[in-house]
mmCIF file of the C-alpha atoms, coordinates in Angstrom:
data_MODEL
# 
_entry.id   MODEL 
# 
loop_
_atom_site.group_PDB 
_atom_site.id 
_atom_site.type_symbol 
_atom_site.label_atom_id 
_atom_site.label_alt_id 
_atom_site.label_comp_id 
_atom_site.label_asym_id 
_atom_site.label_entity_id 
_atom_site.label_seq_id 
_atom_site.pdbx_PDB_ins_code 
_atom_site.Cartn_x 
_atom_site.Cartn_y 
_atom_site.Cartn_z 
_atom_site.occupancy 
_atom_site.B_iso_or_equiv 
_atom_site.pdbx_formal_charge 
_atom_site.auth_seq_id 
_atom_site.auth_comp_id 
_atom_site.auth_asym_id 
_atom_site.auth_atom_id 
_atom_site.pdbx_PDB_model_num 
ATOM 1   C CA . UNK A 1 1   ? 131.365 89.981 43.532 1.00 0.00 ? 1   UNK A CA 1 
ATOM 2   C CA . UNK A 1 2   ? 132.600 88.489 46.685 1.00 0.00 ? 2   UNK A CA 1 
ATOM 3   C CA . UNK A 1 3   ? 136.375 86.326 46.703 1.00 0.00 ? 3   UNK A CA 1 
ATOM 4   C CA . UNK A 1 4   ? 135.630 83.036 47.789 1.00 0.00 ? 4   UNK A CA 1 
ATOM 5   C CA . UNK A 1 5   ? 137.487 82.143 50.758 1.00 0.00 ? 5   UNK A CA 1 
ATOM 6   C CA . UNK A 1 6   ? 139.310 78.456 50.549 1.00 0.00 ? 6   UNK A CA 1 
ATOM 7   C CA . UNK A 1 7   ? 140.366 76.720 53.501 1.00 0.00 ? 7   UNK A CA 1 
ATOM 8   C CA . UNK A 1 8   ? 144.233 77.224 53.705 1.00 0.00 ? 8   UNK A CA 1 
ATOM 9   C CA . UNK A 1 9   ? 146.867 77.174 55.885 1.00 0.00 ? 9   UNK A CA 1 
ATOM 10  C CA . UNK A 1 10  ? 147.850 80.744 55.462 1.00 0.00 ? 10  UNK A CA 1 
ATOM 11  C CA . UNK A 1 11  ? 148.426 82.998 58.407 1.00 0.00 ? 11  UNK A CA 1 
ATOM 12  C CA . UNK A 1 12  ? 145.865 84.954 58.874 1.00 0.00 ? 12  UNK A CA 1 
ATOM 13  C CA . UNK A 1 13  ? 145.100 87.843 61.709 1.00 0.00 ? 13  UNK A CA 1 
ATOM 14  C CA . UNK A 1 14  ? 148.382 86.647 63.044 1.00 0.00 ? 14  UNK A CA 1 
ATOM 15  C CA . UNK A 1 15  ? 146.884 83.678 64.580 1.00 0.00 ? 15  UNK A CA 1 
ATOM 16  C CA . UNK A 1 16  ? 147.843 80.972 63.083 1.00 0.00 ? 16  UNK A CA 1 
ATOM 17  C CA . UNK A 1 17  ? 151.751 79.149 62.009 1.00 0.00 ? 17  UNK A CA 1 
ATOM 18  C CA . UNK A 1 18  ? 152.106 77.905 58.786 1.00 0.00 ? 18  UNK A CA 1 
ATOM 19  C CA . UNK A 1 19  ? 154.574 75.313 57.948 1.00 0.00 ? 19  UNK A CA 1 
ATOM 20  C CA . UNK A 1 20  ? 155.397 77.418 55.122 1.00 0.00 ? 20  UNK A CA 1 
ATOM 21  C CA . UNK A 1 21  ? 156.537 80.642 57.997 1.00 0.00 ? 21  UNK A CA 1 
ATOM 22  C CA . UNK A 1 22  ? 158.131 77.605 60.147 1.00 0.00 ? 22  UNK A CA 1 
ATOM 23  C CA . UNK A 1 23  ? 160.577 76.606 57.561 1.00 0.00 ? 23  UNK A CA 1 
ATOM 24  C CA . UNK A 1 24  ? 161.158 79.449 56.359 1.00 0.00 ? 24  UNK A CA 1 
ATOM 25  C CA . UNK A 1 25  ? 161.880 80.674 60.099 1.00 0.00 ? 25  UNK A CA 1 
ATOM 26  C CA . UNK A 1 26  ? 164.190 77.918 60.710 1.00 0.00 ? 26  UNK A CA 1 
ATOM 27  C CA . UNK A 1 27  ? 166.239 78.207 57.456 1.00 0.00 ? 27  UNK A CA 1 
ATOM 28  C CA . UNK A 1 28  ? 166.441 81.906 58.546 1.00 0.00 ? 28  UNK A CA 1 
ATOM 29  C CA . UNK A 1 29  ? 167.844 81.193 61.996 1.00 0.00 ? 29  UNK A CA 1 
ATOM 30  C CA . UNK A 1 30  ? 170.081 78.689 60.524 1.00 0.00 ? 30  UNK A CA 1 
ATOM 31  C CA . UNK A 1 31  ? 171.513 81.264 58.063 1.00 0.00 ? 31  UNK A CA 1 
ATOM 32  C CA . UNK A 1 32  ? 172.090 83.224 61.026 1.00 0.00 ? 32  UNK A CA 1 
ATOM 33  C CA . UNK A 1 33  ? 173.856 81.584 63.609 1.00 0.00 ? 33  UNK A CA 1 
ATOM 34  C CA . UNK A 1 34  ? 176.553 79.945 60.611 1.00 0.00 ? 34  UNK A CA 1 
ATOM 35  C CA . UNK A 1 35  ? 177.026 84.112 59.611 1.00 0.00 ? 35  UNK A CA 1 
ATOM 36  C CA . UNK A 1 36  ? 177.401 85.027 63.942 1.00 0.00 ? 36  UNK A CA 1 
ATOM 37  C CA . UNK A 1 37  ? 179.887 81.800 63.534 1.00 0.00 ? 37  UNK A CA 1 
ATOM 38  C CA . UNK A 1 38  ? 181.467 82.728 60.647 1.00 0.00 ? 38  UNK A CA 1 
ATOM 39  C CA . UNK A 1 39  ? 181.684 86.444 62.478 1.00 0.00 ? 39  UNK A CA 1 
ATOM 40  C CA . UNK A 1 40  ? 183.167 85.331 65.655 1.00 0.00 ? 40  UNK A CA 1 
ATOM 41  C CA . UNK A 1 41  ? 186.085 82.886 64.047 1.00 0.00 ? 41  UNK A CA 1 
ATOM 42  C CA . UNK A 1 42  ? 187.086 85.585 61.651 1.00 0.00 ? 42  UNK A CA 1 
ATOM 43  C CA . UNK A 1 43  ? 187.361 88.442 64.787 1.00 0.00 ? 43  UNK A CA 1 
ATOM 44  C CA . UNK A 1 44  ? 188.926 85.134 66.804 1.00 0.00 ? 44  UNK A CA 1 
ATOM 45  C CA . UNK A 1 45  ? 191.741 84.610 64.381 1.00 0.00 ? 45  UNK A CA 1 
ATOM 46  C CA . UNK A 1 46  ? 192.833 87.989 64.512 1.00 0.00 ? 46  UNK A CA 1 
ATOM 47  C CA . UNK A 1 47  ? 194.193 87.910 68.027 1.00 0.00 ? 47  UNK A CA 1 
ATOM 48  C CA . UNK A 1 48  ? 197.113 85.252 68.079 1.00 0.00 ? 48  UNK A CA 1 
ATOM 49  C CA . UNK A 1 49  ? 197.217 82.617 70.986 1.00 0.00 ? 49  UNK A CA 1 
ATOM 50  C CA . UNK A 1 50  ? 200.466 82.275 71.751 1.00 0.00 ? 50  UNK A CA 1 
ATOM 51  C CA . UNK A 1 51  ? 201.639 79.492 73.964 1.00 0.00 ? 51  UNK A CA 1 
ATOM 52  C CA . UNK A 1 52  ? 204.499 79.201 76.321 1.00 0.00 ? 52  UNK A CA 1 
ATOM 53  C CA . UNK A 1 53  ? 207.481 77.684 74.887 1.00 0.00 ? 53  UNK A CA 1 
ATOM 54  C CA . UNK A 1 54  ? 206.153 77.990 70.822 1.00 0.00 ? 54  UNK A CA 1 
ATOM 55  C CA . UNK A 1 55  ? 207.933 80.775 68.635 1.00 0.00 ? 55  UNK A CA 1 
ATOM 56  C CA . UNK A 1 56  ? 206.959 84.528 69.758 1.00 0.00 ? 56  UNK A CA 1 
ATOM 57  C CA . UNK A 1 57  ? 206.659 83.970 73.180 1.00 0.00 ? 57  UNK A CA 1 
ATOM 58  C CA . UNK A 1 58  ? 209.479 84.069 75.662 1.00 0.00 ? 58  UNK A CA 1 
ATOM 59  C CA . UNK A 1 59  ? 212.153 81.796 76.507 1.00 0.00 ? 59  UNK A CA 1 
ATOM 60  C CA . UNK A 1 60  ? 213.546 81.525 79.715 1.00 0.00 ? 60  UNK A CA 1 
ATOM 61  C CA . UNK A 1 61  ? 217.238 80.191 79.862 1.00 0.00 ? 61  UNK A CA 1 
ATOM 62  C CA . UNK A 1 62  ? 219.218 79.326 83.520 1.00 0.00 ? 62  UNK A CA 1 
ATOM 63  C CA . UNK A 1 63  ? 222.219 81.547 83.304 1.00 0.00 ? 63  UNK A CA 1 
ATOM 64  C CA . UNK A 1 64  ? 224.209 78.500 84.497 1.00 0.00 ? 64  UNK A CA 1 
ATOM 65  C CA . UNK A 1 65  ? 223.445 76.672 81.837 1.00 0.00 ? 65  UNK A CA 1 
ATOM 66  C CA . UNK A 1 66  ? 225.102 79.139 79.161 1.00 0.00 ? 66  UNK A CA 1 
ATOM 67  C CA . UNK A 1 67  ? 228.352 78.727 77.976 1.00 0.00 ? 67  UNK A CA 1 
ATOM 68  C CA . UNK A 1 68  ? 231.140 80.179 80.462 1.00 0.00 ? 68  UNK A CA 1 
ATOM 69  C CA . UNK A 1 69  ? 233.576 81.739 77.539 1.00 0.00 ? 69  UNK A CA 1 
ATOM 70  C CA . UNK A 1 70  ? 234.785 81.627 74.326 1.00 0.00 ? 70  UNK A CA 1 
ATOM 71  C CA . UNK A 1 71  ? 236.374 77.984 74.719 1.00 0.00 ? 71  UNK A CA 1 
ATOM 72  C CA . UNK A 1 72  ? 233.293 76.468 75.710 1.00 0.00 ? 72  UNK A CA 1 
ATOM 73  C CA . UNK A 1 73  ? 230.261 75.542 73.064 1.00 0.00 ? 73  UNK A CA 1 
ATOM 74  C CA . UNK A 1 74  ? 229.756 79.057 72.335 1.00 0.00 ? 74  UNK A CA 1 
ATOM 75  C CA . UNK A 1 75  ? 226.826 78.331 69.799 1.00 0.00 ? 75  UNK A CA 1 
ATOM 76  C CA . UNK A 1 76  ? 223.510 77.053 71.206 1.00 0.00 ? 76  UNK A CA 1 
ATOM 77  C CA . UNK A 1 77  ? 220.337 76.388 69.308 1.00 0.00 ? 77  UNK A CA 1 
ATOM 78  C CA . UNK A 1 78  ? 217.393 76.313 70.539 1.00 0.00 ? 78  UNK A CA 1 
ATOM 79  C CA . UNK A 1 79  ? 214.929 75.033 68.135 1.00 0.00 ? 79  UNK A CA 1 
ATOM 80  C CA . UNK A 1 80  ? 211.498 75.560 69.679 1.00 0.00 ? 80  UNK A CA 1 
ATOM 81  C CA . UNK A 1 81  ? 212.241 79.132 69.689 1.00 0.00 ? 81  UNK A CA 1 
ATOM 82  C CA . UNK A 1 82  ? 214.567 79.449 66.677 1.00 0.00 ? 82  UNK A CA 1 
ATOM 83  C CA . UNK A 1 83  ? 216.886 81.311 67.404 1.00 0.00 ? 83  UNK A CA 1 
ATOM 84  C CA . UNK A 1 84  ? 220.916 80.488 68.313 1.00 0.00 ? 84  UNK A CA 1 
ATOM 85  C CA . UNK A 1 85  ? 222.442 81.980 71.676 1.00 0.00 ? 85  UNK A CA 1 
ATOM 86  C CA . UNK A 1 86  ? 225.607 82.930 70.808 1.00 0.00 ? 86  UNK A CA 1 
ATOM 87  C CA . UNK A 1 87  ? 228.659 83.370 73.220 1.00 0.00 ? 87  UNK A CA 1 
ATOM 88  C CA . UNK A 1 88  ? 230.719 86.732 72.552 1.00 0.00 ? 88  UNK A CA 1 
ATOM 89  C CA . UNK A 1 89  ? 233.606 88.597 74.371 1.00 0.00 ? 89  UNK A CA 1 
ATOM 90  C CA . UNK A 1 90  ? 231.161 90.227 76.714 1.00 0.00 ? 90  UNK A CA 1 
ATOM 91  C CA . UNK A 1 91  ? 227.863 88.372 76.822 1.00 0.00 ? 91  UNK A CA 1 
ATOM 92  C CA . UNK A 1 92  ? 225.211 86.817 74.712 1.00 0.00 ? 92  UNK A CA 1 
ATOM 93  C CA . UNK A 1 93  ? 223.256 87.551 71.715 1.00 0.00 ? 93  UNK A CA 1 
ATOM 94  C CA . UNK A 1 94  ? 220.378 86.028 70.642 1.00 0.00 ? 94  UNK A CA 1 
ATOM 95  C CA . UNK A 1 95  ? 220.126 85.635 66.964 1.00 0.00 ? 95  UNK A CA 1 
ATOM 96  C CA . UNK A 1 96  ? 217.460 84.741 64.778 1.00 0.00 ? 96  UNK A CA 1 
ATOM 97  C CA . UNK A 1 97  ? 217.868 81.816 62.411 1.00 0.00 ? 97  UNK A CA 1 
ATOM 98  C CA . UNK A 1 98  ? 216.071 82.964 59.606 1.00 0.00 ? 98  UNK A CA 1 
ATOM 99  C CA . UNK A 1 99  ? 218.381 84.833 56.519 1.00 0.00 ? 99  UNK A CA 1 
ATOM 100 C CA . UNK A 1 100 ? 217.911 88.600 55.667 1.00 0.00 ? 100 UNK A CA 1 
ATOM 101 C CA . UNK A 1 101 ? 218.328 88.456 51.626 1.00 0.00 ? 101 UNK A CA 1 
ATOM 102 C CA . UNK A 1 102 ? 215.039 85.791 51.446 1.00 0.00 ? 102 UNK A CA 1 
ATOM 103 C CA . UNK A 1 103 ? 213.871 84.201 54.632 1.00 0.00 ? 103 UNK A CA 1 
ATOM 104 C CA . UNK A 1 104 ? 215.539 80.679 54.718 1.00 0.00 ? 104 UNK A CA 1 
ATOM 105 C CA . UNK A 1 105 ? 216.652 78.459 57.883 1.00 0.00 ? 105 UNK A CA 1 
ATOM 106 C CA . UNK A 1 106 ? 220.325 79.796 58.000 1.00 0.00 ? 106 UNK A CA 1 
ATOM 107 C CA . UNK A 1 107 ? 222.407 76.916 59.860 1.00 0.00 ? 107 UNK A CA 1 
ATOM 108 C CA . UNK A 1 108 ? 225.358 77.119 61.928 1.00 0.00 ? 108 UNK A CA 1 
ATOM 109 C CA . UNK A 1 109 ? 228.572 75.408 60.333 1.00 0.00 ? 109 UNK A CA 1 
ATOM 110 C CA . UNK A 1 110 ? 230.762 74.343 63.132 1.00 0.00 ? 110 UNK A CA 1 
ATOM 111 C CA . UNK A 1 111 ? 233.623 72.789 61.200 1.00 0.00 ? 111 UNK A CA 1 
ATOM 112 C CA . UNK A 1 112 ? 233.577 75.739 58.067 1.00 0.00 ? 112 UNK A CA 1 
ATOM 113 C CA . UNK A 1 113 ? 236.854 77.725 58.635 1.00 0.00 ? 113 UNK A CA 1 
ATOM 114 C CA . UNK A 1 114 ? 235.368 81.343 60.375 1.00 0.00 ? 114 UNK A CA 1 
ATOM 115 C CA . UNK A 1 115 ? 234.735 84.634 59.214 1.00 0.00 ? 115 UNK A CA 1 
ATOM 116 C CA . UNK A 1 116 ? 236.154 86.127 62.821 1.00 0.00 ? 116 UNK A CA 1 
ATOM 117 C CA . UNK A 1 117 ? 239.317 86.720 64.925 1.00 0.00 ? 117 UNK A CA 1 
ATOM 118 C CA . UNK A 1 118 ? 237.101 84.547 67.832 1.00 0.00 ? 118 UNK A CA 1 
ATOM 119 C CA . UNK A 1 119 ? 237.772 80.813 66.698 1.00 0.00 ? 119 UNK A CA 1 
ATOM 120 C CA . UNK A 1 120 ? 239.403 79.317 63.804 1.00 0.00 ? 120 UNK A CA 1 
ATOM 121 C CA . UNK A 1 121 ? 236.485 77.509 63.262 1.00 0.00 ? 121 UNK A CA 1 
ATOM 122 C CA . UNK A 1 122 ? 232.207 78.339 62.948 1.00 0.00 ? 122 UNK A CA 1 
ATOM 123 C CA . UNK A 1 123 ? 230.239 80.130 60.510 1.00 0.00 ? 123 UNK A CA 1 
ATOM 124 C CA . UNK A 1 124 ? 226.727 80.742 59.495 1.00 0.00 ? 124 UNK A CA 1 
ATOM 125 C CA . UNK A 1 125 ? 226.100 79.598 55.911 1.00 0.00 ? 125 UNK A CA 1 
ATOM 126 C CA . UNK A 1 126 ? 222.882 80.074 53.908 1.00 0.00 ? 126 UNK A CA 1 
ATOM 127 C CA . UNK A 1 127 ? 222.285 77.181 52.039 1.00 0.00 ? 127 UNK A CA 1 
ATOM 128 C CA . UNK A 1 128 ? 219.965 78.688 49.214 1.00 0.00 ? 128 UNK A CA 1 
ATOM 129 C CA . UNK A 1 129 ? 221.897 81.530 47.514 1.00 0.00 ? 129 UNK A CA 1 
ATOM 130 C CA . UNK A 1 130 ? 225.508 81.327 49.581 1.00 0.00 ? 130 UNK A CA 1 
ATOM 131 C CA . UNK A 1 131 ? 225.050 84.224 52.201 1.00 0.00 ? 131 UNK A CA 1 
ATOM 132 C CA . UNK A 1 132 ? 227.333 83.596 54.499 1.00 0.00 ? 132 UNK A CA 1 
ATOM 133 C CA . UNK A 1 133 ? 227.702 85.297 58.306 1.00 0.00 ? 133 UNK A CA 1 
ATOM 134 C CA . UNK A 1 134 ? 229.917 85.431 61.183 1.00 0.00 ? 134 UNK A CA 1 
ATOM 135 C CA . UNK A 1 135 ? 229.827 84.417 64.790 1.00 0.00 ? 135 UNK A CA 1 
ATOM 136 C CA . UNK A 1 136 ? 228.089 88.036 65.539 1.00 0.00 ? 136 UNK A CA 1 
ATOM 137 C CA . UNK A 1 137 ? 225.550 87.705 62.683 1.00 0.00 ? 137 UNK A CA 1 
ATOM 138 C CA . UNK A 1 138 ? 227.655 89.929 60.387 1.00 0.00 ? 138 UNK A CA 1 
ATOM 139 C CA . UNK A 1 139 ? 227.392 89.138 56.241 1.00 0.00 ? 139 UNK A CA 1 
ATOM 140 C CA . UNK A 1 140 ? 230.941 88.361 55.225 1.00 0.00 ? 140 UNK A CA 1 
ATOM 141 C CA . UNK A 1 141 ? 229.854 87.268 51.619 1.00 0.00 ? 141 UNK A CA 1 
ATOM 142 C CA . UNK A 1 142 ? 226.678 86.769 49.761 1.00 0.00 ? 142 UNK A CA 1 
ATOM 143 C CA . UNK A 1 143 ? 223.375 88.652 48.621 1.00 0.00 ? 143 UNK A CA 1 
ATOM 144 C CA . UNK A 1 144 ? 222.135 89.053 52.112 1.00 0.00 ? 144 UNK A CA 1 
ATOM 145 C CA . UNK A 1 145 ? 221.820 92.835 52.458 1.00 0.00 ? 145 UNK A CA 1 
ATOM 146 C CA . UNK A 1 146 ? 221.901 93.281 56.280 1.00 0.00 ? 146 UNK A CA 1 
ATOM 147 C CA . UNK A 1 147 ? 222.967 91.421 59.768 1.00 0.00 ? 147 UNK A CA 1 
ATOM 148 C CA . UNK A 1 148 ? 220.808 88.256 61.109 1.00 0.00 ? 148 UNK A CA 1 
ATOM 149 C CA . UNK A 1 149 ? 218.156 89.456 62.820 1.00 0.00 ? 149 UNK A CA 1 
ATOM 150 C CA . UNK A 1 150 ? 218.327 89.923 67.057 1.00 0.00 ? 150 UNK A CA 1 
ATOM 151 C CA . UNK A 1 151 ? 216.053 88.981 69.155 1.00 0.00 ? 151 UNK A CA 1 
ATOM 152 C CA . UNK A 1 152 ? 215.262 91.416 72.768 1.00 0.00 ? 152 UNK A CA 1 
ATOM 153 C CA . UNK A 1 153 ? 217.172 89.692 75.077 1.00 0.00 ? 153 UNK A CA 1 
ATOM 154 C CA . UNK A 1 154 ? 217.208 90.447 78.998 1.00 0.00 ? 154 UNK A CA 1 
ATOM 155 C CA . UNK A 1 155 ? 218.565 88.971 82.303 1.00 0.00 ? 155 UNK A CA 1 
ATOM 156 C CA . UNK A 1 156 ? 215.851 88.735 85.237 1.00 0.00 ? 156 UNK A CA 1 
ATOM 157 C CA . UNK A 1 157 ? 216.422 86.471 88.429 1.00 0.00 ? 157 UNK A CA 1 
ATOM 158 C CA . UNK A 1 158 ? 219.705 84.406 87.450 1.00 0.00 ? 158 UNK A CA 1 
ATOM 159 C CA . UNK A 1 159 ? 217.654 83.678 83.753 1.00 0.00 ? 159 UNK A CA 1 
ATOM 160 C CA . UNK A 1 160 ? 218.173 85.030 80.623 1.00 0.00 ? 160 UNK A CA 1 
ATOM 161 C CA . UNK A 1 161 ? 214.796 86.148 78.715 1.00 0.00 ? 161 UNK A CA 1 
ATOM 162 C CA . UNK A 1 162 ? 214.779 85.780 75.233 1.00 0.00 ? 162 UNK A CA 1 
ATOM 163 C CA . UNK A 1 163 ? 211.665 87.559 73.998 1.00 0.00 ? 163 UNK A CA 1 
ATOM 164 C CA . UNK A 1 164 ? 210.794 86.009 69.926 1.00 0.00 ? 164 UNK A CA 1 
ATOM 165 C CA . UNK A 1 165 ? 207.844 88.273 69.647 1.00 0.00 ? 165 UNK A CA 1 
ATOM 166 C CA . UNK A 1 166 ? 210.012 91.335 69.425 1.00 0.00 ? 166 UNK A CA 1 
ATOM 167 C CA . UNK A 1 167 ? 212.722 90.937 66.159 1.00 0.00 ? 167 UNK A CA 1 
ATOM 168 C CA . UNK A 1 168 ? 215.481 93.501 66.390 1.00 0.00 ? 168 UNK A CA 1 
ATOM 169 C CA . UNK A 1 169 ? 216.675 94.442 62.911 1.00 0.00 ? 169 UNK A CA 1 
ATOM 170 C CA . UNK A 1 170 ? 219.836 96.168 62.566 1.00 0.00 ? 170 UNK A CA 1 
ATOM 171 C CA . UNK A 1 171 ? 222.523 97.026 59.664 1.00 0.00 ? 171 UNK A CA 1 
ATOM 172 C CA . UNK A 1 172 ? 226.349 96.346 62.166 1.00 0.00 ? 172 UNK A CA 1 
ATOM 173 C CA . UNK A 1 173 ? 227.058 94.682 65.046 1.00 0.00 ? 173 UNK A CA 1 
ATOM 174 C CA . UNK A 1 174 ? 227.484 97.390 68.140 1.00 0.00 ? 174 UNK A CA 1 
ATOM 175 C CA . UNK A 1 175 ? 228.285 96.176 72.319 1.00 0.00 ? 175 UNK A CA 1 
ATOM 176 C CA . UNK A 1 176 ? 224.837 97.262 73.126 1.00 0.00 ? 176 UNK A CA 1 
ATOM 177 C CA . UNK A 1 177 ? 223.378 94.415 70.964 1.00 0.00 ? 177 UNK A CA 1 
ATOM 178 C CA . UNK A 1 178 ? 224.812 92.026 73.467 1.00 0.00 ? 178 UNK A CA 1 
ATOM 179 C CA . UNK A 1 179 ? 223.398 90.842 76.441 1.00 0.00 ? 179 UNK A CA 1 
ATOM 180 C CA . UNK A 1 180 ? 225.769 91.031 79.403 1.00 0.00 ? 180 UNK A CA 1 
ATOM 181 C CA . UNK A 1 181 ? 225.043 88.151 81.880 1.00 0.00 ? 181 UNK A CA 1 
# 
């Protein structure tokens, strides 16, 4: 016995679209261009942007603009790129502002008595569990376990180039941490 044929709108031979194939072809290339989407902002967020002037990039600073010596302000903040510029015997460093025991904003105390021979005055305290650090960065008291953090610091054309991208860790303070300007 022969099928009956009905009149359908099933593709047959190839020749003929049914609305059936056409939705299913758009839902298909819908699917596919959110997954090549969904692809290309996952591979996109693994290359940072950085911008000029926003943290891990590098700040330029006039040299003329620094402190002269010990009597002048001899601790600058800089809060775009958080980090302090400090003023020492022979130069600057450039110190990070976050605390080595767990991560917080470590401020700068100008009117705490010091923890050096360089003023009488200035200290870095850690307000969430008492760390406290001297002009250079050193810990003086506390549970931080190591120095504030340094950041690459380097003198081109009359500027001083702080890099933030590049974090210099280090366990004492030593003359070739400072930046001679």
């Amino acid at each position: 016995m022969e099928r009956p044929t009905y009149p359908d709108n099933r593709k047959q031979d190839g020749k003929k679209l049914t609305r059936r194939d056409f939705l299913g072809l758009i839902w298909w290339g819908g699917a596919g261009i959110i997954a090549m989407e969904g692809t290309a902002a996952i591979f996109a967020s693994l290359w940072p942007r950085v911008k000029p002037g926003a943290f891990g990039a590098k700040f330029r600073i006039d040299v003329n603009e620094l402190p002269k010596n010990v009597g002048d302000v001899d601790v600058s903040y800089l809060s775009t790129g958080k980090f302090f510029l400090i003023r020492t015997e022979t130069g600057i460093l450039s110190v990070y502002r976050k605390c080595t025991h767990l991560g917080c904003v470590v401020p700068w105390r100008a009117n705490e008595q010091s923890e050096d021979k360089l003023s009488a005055k200035g200290r870095f305290n850690c307000p969430c569990h008492a760390s406290i650090f001297d002009r250079h960065g050193l810990v003086k008291g506390g549970p931080a376990p190591r120095p504030l953090d340094l950041f690459k610091a380097t003198v081109e054309r009359n500027e001083l180039v702080v890099d933030t991208g590049v974090i210099i860790q280090r366990v004492a303070f030593d003359e070739s941490q400072v930046t001679k300007i």
